[in-house]
N, C-alpha and C positions, 0 to 999 in steps of 0.2 A: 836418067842415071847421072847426068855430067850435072843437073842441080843438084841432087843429092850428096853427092861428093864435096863440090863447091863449098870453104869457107870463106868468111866475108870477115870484112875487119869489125867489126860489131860483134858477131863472135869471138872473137880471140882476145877483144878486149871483154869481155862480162863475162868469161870463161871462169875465171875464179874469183868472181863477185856471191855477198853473200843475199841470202833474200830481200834485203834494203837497197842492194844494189851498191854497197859499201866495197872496196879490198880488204885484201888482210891489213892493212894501216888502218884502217877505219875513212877510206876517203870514198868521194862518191865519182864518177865518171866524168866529173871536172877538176876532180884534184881538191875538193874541199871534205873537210870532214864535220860533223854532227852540231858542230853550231855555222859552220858555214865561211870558216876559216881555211884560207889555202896553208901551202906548207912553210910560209911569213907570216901568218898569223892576220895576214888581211882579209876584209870581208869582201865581200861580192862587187861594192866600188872600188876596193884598192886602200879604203882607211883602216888605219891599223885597227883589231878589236879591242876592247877594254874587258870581254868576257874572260878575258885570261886572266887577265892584270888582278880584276873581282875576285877570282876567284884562290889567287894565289895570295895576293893578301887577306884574303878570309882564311886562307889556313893560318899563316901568317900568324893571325891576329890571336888564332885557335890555338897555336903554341904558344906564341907570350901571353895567353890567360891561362893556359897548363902550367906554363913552367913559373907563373909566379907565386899561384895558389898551390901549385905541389911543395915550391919551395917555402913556402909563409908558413904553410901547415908543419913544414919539417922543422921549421924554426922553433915553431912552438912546440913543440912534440919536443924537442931537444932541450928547450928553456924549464918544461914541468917535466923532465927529468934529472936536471939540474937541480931543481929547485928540492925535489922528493931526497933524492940524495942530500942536499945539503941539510933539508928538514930531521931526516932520520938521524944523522952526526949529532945535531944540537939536543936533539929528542930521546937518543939510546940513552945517555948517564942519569939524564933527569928520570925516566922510565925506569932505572934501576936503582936509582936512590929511593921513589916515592913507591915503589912498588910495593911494599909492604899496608899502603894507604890505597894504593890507588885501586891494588885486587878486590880486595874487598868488598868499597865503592861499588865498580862496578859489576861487579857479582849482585851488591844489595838492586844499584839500579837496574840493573836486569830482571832482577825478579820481581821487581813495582811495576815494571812497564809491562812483564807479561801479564802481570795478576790483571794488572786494568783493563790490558787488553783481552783479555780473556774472560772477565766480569762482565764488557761493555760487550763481547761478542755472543756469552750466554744470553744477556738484558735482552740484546735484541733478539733473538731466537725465541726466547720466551714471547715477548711479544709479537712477533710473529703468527708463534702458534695460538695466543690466548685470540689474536684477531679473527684467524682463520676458524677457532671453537664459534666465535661470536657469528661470523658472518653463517657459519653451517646452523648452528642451533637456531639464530634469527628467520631462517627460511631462505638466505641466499643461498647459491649453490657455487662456493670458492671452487678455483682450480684442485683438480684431485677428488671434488666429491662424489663424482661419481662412481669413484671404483672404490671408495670408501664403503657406498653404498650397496654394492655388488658383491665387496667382501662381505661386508655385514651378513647378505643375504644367504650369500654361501655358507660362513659358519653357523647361522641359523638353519639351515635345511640340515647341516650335520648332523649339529647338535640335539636336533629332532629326531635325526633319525636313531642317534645311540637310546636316548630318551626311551624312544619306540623298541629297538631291541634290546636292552636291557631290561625293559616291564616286558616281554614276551619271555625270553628266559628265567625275568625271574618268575613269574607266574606257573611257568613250567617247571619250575626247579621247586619253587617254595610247595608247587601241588604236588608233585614228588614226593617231596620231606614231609609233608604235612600226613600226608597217607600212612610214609613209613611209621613216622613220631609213633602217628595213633596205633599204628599195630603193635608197635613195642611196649605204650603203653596198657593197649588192653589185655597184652599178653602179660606183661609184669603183673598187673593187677590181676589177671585171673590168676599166675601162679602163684602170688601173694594169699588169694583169699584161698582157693585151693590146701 
């Protein structure tokens, strides 16, 4: 029982150590923490680290390449709105004097550039298609031919079959009328000769 009870200084120190055997500082049970640095920044012989030093001049370095490209970008961000503004000043009276020329223009050139582009976008469509006729009728089999095929086939069977039911009704219809006709005509004609 009297071991049981019994703390030792080995407990009371790793008492609130974490699974690495770290404290809440982050140090280990020699007072160093995760690269191996006491709480001077010395390593394990007593010479000061440089890991610190690395690394603070890498952010360091990380901020004066932030802040001189944040600022250059802002520079120029601010120079081509400068410039837009000043552009639009010299450009608004001219825009209003020629304007009665210049709407026109471009209204005409609007409409050339779409006709072309829309000429060049049929062109090629057409050929597309005229390719895609070629390669189906020559016996290759272009992307798509085969449901081309399958539809073909389908409205073939349709078409067949209205084909098929319209010569059965008519056939039943016309032997119908055919019957009637003659009875009306043999009866007209008998009440005729009569």
């Amino acid at each position: 029982m009297a071991d049981t009870a019994r703390t030792t200084h080995h407990d009371i120190l790793n008492r609130d150590r974490d699974q690495y055997g770290r404290d809440q500082f982050g140090r280990d049970q020699y007072g160093r923490d995760q690269y191996g640095r006491d709480q001077y920044g010395r390593d394990q012989y007593g010479q000061m680290s440089s890991r610190g030093d690395y690394s603070k001049s890498r952010q360091i370095a990380k901020a004066a390449t932030a802040v001189t490209a944040g600022g250059s970008l802002l520079v120029l961000s601010s120079l081509t709105l400068v410039g837009t503004v000043i552009a639009l000043t010299v450009a608004t009276p001219l825009l209003v004097i020629f304007s009665p020329i210049l709407v026109p223009a471009l209204i005409t050139v609007a409409l050339l550039i779409t006709g072309f582009l829309s000429s060049g976008g049929f062109g090629i469509a057409a050929i597309t298609v005229f390719s895609w006729i070629y390669k189906y009728a020559t016996g290759e089999h272009p992307q798509g031919s085969d449901r081309l095929d399958s539809a073909r086939m389908k409205l073939g069977s349709k078409a067949q079959d209205l084909k098929d039911r319209a010569h059965y009704y008519g056939q039943q219809h016309t032997g119908g009328e055919h019957d009637r006709d003659r009875d009306r005509t043999t009866g007209r004609v008998g009440q005729q000769t009569s």
